[in-house]
C-alpha angles and dihedrals in degrees: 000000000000100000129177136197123175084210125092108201132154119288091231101054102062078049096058096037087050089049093046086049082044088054092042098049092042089055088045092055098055090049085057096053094044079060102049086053093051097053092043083060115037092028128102104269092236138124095264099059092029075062100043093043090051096051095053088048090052093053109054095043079057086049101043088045085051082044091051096049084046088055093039095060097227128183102284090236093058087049093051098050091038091058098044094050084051089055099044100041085047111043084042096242123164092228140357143192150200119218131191110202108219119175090312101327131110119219122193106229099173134354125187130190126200085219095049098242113085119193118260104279107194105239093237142005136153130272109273123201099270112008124115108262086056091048106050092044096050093047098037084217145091117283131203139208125183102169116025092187107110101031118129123226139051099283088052084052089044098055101040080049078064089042091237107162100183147038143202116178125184123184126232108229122207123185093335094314132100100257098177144303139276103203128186124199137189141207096206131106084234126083119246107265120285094248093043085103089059102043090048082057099066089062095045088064090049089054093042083056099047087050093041090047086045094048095048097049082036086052090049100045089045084049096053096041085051100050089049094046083050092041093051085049092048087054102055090044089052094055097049092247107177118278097248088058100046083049101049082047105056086043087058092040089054098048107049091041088054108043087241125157105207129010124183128197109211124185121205121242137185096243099078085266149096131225116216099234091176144013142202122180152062096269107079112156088067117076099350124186106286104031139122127238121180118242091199087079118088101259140133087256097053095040083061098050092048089046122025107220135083117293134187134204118196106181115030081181087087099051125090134209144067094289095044084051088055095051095049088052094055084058090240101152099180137019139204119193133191128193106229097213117204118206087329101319135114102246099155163283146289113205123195121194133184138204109211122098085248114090105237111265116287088244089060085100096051100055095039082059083067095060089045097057086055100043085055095059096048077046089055105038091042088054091043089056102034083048086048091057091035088061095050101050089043093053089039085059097041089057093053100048087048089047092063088043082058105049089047098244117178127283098244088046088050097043086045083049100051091043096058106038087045084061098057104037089056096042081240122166092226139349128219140191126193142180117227107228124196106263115052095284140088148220123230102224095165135011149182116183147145093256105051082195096053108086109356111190119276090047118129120206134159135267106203128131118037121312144109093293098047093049102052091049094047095044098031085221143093119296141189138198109190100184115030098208095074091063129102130207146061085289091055099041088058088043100059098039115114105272100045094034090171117192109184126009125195117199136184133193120252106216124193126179092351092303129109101256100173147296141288116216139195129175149191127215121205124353097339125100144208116265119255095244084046088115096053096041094053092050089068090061091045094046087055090047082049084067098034097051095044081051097060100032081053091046092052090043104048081048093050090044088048091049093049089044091055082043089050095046090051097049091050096054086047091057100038074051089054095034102060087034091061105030121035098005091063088040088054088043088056092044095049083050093047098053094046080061098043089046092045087040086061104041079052089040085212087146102247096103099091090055099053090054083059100051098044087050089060093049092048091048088040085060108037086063094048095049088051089049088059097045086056091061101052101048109340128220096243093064093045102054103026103028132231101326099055082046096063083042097057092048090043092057089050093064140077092234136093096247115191110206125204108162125131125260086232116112125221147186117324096233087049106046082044090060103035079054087055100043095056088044098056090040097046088052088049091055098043088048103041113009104067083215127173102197138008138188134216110203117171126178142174114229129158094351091309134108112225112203112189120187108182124175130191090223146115096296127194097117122187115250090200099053125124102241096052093036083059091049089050090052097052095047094043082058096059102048096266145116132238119212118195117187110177118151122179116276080356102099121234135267115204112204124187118176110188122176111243081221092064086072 
């Protein structure tokens, strides 16, 4: 007997109550014996009493048989039919019948025919306005027909088809609510006797009894099968069992405890679809473990998710879709479904489906909710672990990778490092990093993937379209494609080809010195997906190959400044060497000859003495002008002498062009005022040669220890970063410690800026 009660008491208290009723109706009993003995004897010995006597006789042997089978604790459907065939024997009805009342069904729980054969009575069908079942539950009494022509509705129709005239319907009464209804009917013109409502009466307590006594013994033992199935979950979830294992637990658990055929444990993703984490059931090649089910589709899994709270579904016959086809093939007929919450989130669902033609019990949801607190815990629990050891890998590779940062590895050791310890630490499919060129195209400088032989470094291909690559380097940001097949591109194209056969990617910029350098890749191949926190995991690794990248770029560069200074230097001794070979050398030379004659020309007194002094005095003073013009390119006298600011003076007065000074008086290191000098003399001839300016101005000042040099022009603009006048300034700045700015927009002038360390100097 599958009996339900909404009420949890205590198992001891039905049983006392039924004892005490026991005790009642067995005292009653014997009164009435007592009674019948006493009117057998002082009665008038005529047809009337012998009648009356024998009626009463032969109900109470009909109730104490019904009160046997009550003590005897027999199966509930022998009682029901055993106590219908009584009624309907003794109060002399054509048929009767048994109901159980169930959310506005009515379900036939015993019928029972004076001939033998009963008409076909469906096994269930909903209360209709004015039959029996309705009656008798919104009254909470008995209810009486005595002509049914005339009576509207189908179970009217269905009774004068039987030929049924008249009615008497009693209700079954269960811990104070209307549990159901015992009726009598009868063919005959005359209406059933006036005290068959009472004497029906006397059965129906001993029904509501009987349900009250099996409800009480089925609510202890649910109980108790409910409190061990929580208690063996409890357990696993106590002693840290993997998840897959506290989820397949509490799916057996539930179905068994319930009676349910199948149960399915989704979890929710991001992608507009649910993953199966546990089973429990016959049917498995529907929903397996692993598999994704939409959550876009009506059904009991995606009303949770929209809205959070328990939902139930009791005829799956009227849904459409593919998933709604599955289920009905798996002949689930109704679904209940819970969301499982974790710390406050909305992780999931359990839904339990059934395939009989009754809707699971209204308190299905409530004790799924149960399963699901506990399910949330081992969630929980399972998350904070598996976060614990997450973090620990993930710091474990970040100090490796930092570590070769730190110990100045190569680029290409340090981007192979990152690429492959990004891909474990994510769980990835394969990990990328790229350069941006300048055109819309980049270079593959590190891999992991799936083909050793598809994109080896050095490879150039182009970005264009929309995918991972593009829209980092159009947004400068973080960017996610969570289903490949909606890119566009070359990229795309590869990534989707069959070996590679990528599903999400997850890319983050690479920044170095405030520009965008490149991009960081990972990617997933078939159902699975990136993790949410994917972005901000992966800019710690960029933000170690920032550092690692500027270190090597300042490394090549400090080596490449350092090769054009020694170039420089060379090719500046070898002028000052030509320069003093072929100026004042040879003037020297001339003077030395000159002299020889002149002094010849005055031991011979031939008169041309007079003249070759003169001559050699030209060439000495010739060259006395051209070595102090030399002198004054490598280190002039105006530095020297009267610091930085007569330096950039003296330059100032040596070009076509209005110069506004504004540098302190204050002198400063050597080094430093050389290469300030420098620095103002190449920028003011640049100006002069390429700007078309009409007007510049020198600023210097001294903040934080470090002399801050600024040339800005109001001319064309547009400088070239890779000239050679401003590469040497960089150089010589780079030398020093510092750092070289050039701003130059087209039409917009330039602005020169040096910043050199006074302790350089």
């Amino acid at each position: 007997m599958h009996v339900r009660s909404t009420q949890r008491s205590p198992a001891y208290r039905p049983t006392e109550r039924a004892e005490a009723r026991a005790r009642e109706r067995a005292s009653e009993q014997a009164v009435l014996r007592q009674a019948v003995t006493l009117v057998a004897r002082e009665c008038s010995p005529n047809a009337a009493s012998r009648v009356a006597v024998a009626r009463l006789a032969d109900e109470q042997a009909a109730l104490r048989r019904v009160a046997t089978l009550v003590a005897e604790d027999v199966p509930a459907s022998e009682l029901f039919d055993a106590l219908t065939r009584e009624v309907g024997t003794l109060l002399g009805g054509d048929f009767a019948a048994m109901a159980r009342f169930e959310d506005g069904t009515v379900v036939t729980l015993a019928v029972w025919a004076a001939e033998g054969e009963h008409p076909a009575v469906p096994p269930r069908w909903q209360m209709q306005p004015g039959d029996p079942a309705t009656t008798v539950a919104e009254t909470r009494g008995a209810a009486r027909w005595n002509e049914w022509t005339g009576v509207a509705g189908p179970i009217a129709g269905f009774i004068r088809e039987i030929g049924i005239r008249s009615t008497v319907a009693t209700p079954i009464i269960v811990g104070g609510r209307v549990w159901g209804a015992l009726a009598l009917h009868s063919k005959q013109s005359a209406p059933l006797a006036p005290d068959t409502e009472s004497r029906v009466a006397q059965f129906t307590d001993l029904v509501g009894m009987a349900v009250a006594n099996s409800e009480a013994r089925a609510e202890v033992a649910r109980l108790a099968d409910e409190q061990a199935a929580l208690r063996r979950v409890a357990t696993l979830v106590a002693r840290d069992a993997p998840r897959e294992e506290v989820f397949t637990g509490i799916a057996s658990e539930i179905g068994h405890l319930f009676g349910l055929e199948e149960i399915r444990m989704v979890r929710y993703g991001d992608d507009g679809t649910g993953v199966v984490v546990a089973r429990s059931g016959p049917t498995e090649r529907f929903f397996p473990v692993g598999s994704r089910v939409s959550v876009d589709a009506d059904t009991g899994v995606s009303r949770v998710l929209r809205t959070g709270e328990p939902v139930r579904i009791d005829d799956y016959g009227t849904k459409s879709g593919a998933i709604a086809e599955a289920v009905r093939s798996m002949g689930i007929r109704s679904v209940v479904a819970t969301p499982i919450s974790v710390e406050g989130r909305l992780w999931g669902a359990i839904a339990a489906g059934t395939t009989q033609d009754v809707p699971l019990p209204p308190e299905t949801e409530a004790r799924l909710g149960q399963f699901t607190e506990l399910m949330a815990t081992a969630v929980a629990n399972a998350e904070s672990h598996a976060e614990v050891k997450r973090l620990a890998e993930e710091q474990a590779a970040l100090r490796r990778v930092a570590t070769l940062v730190a110990e100045g590895a190569s680029p290409s050791v340090v981007l192979d490092a990152v690429a492959a310890e990004m891909e474990r630490a994510l769980g990835a499919d394969a990990a990328m990093l790229l350069r941006y060129e300048l055109d819309e195209e980049a270079t593959v400088v590190a891999r992991r993937v799936p083909n050793p032989r598809g994109l080896p470094p050095g490879t150039r291909i182009s970005h264009e379209g929309e995918n991972v690559t593009s829209i980092v380097r159009r947004t400068g940001r973080p960017a996610r494609i969570g289903d490949y097949q909606r890119a566009r591109g070359p990229i795309a194209d590869l990534t989707r080809a069959v070996e590679w056969n990528v599903r999400s990617a997850v890319g983050t910029p690479i920044v170095v010195d405030g520009r965008l350098w490149g991009v960081i890749i990972a990617s997933w191949r078939g159902e699975r997906s990136p993790p949410d926190d994917t972005e901000e995991r992966m800019a710690k690794f960029a933000q170690l190959l920032d550092t690692a990248i500027a270190n090597a770029d300042s490394r090549e560069q400090l080596m490449a400044s350092r090769a054009r200074l020694l170039t420089a230097g060379d090719e500046a001794r070898r002028r000052v060497v030509r320069d003093l070979h072929d100026g004042a050398q040879q003037r020297l030379v001339l003077a030395i000859v000159a002299l020889k004659l002149a002094q010849r020309a005055f031991q011979n007194e031939d008169g041309e003495g007079e003249s070759l002094l003169g001559e050699a005095l030209e060439q000495v003073e010739q060259g006395n002008r051209e070595l102090r013009d030399l002198a004054h390119g490598i280190l002039p006298p105006a530095l020297t002498h009267g610091g930085l600011r007569a330096g950039v003076a003296a330059v100032a007065e040596r070009v076509d062009l209005p110069v506004q000074i504004d540098v302190p008086d204050e002198r400063y290191p050597t080094e430093i005022e050389a290469s300030a000098y420098f620095i103002v003399a190449e920028a003011l001839t640049n100006v002069v040669k390429h700007s078309h300016a009409r007007h510049a101005h020198v600023r210097a000042s001294v903040h934080d220890g470090t002399l801050r040099v600024e040339i800005r022009d109001d001319g064309s603009g547009g400088a070239n970063p890779l000239g050679h006048g401003l590469v040497g300034m960089r150089d010589r700045v780079t030398t020093l410690g510092g750092r070289l700015g050039i701003d130059s927009p087209a039409g917009g002038g330039t602005l020169v800026t040096a910043s050199l360390p006074l302790s350089a100097g």
